[in-house]
C-alpha positions in Angstrom: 0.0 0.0 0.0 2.9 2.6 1.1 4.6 1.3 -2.2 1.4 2.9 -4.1 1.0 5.6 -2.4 5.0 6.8 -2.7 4.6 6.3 -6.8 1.2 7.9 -7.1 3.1 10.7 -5.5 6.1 10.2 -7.9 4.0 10.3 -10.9 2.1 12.8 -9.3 5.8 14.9 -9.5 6.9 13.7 -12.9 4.0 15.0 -14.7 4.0 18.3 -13.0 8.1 18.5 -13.6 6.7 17.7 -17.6 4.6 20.6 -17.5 6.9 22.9 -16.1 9.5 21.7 -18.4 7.4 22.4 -21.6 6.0 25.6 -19.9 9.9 26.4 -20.1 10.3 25.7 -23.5 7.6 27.5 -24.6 9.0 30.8 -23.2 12.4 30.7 -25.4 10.9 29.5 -28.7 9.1 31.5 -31.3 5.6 30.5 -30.1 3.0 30.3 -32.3 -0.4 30.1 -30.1 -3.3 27.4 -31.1 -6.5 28.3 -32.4 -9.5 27.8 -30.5 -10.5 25.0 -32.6 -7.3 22.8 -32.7 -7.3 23.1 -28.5 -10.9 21.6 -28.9 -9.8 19.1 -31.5 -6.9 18.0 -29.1 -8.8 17.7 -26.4 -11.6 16.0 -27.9 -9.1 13.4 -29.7 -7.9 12.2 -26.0 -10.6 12.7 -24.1 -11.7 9.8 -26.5 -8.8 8.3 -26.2 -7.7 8.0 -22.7 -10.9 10.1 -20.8 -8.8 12.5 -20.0 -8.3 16.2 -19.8 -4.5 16.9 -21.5 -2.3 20.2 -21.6 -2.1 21.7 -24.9 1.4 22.7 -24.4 3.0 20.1 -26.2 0.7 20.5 -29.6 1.9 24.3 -29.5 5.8 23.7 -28.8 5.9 20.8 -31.5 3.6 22.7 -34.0 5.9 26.5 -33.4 8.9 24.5 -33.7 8.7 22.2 -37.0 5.3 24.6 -38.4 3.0 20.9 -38.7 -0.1 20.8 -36.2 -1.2 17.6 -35.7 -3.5 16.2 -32.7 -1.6 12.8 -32.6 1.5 15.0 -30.7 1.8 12.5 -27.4 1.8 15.1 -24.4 5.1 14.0 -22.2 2.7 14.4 -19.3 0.8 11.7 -20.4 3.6 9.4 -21.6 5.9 10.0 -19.2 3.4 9.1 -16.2 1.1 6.6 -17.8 1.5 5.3 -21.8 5.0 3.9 -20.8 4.1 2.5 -17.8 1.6 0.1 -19.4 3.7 -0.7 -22.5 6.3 -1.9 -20.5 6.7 -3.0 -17.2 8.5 -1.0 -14.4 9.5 -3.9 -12.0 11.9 -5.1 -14.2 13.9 -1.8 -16.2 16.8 -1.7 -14.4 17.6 -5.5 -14.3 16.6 -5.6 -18.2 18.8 -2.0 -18.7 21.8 -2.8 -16.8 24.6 -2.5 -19.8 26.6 -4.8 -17.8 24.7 -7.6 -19.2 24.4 -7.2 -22.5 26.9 -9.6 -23.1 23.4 -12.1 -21.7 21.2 -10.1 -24.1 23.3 -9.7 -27.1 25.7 -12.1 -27.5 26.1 -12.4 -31.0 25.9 -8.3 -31.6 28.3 -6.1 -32.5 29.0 -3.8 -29.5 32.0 -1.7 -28.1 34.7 -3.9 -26.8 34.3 -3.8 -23.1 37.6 -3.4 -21.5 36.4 -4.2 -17.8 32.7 -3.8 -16.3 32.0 -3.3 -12.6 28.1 -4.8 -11.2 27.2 -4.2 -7.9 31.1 -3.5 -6.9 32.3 -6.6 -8.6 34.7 -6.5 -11.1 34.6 -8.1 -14.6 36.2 -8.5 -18.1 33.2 -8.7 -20.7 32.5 -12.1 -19.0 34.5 -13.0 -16.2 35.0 -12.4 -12.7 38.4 -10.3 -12.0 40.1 -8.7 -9.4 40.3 -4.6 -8.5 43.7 -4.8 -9.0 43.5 -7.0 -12.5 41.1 -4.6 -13.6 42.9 -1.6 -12.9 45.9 -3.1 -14.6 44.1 -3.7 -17.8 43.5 0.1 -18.0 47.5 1.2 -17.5 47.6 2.1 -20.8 44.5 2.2 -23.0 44.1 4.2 -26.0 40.3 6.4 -26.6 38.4 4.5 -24.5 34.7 5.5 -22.6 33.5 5.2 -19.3 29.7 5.5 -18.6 27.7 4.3 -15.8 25.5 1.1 -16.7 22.6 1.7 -14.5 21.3 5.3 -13.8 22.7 7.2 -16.4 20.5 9.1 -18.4 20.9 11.7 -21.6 24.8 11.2 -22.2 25.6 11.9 -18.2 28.3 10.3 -16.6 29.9 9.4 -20.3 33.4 10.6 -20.7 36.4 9.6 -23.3 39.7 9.5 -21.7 42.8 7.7 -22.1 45.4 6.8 -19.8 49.4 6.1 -19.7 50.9 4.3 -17.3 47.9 4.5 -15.3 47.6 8.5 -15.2 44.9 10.5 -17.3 45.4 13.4 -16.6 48.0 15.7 -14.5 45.9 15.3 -11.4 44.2 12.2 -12.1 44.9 8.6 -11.9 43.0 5.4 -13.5 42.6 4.4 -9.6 40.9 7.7 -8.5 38.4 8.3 -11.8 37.2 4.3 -11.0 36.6 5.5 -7.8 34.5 8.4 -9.0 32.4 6.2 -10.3 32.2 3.9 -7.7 30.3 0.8 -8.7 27.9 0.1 -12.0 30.5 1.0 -14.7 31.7 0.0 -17.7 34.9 1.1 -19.7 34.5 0.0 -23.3 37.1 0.9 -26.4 35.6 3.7 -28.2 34.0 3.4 -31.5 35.3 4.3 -34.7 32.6 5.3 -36.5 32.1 5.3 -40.4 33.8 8.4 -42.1 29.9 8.9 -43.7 29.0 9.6 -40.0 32.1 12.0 -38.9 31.1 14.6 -42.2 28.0 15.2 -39.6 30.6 15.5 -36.7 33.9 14.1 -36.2 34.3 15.0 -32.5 30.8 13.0 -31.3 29.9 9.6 -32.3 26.4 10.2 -33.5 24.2 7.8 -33.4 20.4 7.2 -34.4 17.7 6.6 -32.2 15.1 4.3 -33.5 11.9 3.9 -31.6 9.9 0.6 -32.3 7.0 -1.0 -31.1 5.9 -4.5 -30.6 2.4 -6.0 -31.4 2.6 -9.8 -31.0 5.5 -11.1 -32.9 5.3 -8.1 -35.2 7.6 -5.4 -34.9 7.1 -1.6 -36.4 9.7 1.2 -36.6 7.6 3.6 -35.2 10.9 6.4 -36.3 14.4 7.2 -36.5 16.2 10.2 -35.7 19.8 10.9 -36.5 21.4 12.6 -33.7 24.2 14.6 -34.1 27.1 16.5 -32.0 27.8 19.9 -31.4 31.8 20.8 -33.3 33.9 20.0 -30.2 31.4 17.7 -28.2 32.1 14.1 -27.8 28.0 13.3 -26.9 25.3 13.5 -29.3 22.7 14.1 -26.4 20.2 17.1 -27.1 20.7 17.9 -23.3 24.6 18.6 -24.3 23.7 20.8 -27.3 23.5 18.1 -29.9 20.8 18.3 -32.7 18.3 15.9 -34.2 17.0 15.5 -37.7 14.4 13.1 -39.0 15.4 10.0 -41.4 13.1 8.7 -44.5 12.5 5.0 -43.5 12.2 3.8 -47.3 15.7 6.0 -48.6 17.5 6.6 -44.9 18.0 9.8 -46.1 17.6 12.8 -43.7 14.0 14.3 -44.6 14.9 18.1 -44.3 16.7 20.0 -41.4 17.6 19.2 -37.8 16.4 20.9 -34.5 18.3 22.1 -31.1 18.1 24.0 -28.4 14.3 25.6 -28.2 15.7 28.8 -28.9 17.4 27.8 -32.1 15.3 28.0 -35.9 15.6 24.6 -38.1 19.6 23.9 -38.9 19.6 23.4 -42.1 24.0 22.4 -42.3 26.2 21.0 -39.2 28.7 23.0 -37.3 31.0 21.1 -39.6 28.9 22.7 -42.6 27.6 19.2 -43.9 23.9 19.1 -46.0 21.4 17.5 -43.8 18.9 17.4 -46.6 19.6 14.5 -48.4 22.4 13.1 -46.5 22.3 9.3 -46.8 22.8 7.5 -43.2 25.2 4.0 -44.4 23.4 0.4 -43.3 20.6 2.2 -42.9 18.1 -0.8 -44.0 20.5 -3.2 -41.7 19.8 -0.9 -38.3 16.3 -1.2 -39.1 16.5 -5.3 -39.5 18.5 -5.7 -36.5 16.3 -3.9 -34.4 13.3 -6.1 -35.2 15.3 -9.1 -34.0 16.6 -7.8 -31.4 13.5 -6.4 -30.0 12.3 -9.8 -29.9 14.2 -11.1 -26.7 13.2 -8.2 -24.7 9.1 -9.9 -24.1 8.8 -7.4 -21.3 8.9 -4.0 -22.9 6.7 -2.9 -26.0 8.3 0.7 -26.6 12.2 0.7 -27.2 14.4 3.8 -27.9 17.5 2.0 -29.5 21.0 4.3 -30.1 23.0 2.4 -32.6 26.2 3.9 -34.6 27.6 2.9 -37.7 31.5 1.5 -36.9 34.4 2.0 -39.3 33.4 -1.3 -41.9 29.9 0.1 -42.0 28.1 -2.5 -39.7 25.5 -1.5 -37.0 26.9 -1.2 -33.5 24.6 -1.3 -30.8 25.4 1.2 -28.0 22.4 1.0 -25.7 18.7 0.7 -25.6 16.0 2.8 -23.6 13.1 1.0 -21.5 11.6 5.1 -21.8 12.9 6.7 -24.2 12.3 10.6 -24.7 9.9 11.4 -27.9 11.5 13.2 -30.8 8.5 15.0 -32.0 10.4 18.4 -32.9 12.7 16.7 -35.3 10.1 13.6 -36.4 6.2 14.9 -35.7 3.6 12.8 -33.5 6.1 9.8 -32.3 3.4 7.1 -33.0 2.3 8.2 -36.3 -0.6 6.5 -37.5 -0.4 4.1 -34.9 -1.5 6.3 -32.8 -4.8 5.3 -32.0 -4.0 1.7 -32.0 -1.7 2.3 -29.4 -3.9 4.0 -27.0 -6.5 1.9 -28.0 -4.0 -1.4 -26.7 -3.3 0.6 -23.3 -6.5 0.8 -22.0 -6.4 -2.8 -21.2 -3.0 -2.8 -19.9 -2.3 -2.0 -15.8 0.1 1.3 -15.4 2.9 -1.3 -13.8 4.1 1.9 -11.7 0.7 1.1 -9.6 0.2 -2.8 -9.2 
């Protein structure tokens, strides 16, 4: 009962930090208001929908950033506090998310090479048991090599590329002291090399695309995919660090048009590095796409997926993580479900918000 009550209260908190995030947004972009009769056609779509009352915020930040109006925008509120909690199930995300087990989950997939993994203060290779002191040995001398937690980091925080030589990285830090930083739930993995189609975009971030599918029985639908890209001197793609995201055709896996920022910012139309976004062909495109419908398949207890894969140096897929709630990229992509839309929320209301059981 006290377990209900706390999360109740938690969700209570999320979707009121949601609002006030939006409300935020709203106040630096160019904000073009609704009409009066798109606010009734939004709120008539979900009250028949869900039966409930929804903030228009989100329909006016999406529609003044991109210029399309649309009443399928998902309101983070809602998502956020309620759609994700039903498609997939909250008992189980961190166990399922923990990147120190991928090597359980994804055997066969190719992943950054993990140079040593710590779970629950335990030290590992990418399989086995090892000592502190082995593992600190193995990173004397590493060349670029990332560090990121495997558990609670979210939106690129806690991710940093270092290197090391005979165990120092920099003048007043050691390999010993920045493991200790991080305590426990680690992993240090050899950087990726990513395709030089990818570094035109950015050559200082690895950026990655986030595709967001969606299960129905055994059948699997790409729902989107954004490219995300760095800022020039950024080694995170994030759009919390500045990064940019543009929307990618799902028959060419060619980016649509421009890419979006910072609220503040108008649509970005070249990179900091001046590369065309229009146009601009993503490599393996059709491959990320096919190996996220398998591997969605061994995950039975989550329905939405946000999935960050690169594209390494021979022009293979390289998973880096997946998301059991991932944020929506309706700036860059337009209502995240699509035309699924209804289906969706239609599915939902027969499923128990898993925060409240």
């Amino acid at each position: 009962m006290f377990e209900n009550i706390y999360n109740r209260y938690m969700l209570f908190r999320m979707r009121q930090r949601d609002i006030a995030n939006i409300k935020g947004k709203c106040a630096v972009c160019d904000l073009k208001p609704l009409t009066a009769g798109q606010k009734s056609d939004i709120l008539q779509f979900y009250q028949k929908l869900t039966g409930q009352k929804v903030p228009v915020y989100w329909h006016e930040y999406f529609q003044s950033r991109n210029g399309n109006f649309s009443i399928r925008y998902v309101p983070t509120c809602l998502y956020h506090t309620d759609v994700i909690y039903r498609l997939n199930t909250f008992q189980l995300r961190h166990a399922y998310v923990d990147k120190g087990i991928y090597d359980i989950y994804f055997p066969d997939v190719n992943r950054p090479a993990t140079i040593i993994k710590n779970m629950n203060g335990y030290f590992y290779d990418s399989q086995n048991p090892i000592s502190r002191a082995e593992a600190l040995e193995r990173c004397q001398d590493l060349g670029r090599v990332v560090i990121k937690p495997t558990q609670e980091g979210m939106w690129g925080e806690g991710v940093r590329v270092f290197s090391s030589d005979h165990g120092q990285v920099e003048e007043n830090l050691t390999v010993e002291q920045l493991v200790d930083q991080y305590d426990r739930n680690f992993i240090i993995q050899q950087a990726v090399v990513q395709h030089s189609e990818m570094a035109r975009l950015n050559p200082t971030s690895l950026n990655t695309l986030r595709v967001l599918s969606y299960r129905q029985g055994d059948e699997i639908f790409i729902l989107y995919v954004v490219v995300r890209i760095g800022r020039v001197g950024k080694s995170v793609d994030n759009e919390t660090a500045g990064g940019i995201n543009a929307d990618i055709d799902l028959a060419t896996g060619t980016i649509r048009d421009c890419a979006y920022g910072t609220p503040s910012e108008k649509r970005i139309l070249t990179t900091d590095v001046g590369t065309q976004l229009k146009g601009f062909a993503i490599p393996s495109f059709q491959q990320v796409l096919e190996t996220v419908k398998t591997l969605h398949l061994r995950l039975p207890y989550f329905n939405l997926i946000g999935w960050d894969f690169g594209i390494d140096e021979n022009g293979l897929p390289i998973l880096i993580e997946w998301n059991r709630a991932p944020d929506l990229s309706q700036t860059a992509h337009g209502p995240a479900f699509g035309e699924m839309t209804e289906t969706i929320f239609e599915r939902i209301r027969h499923l128990k918000n898993t925060m409240l059981r």
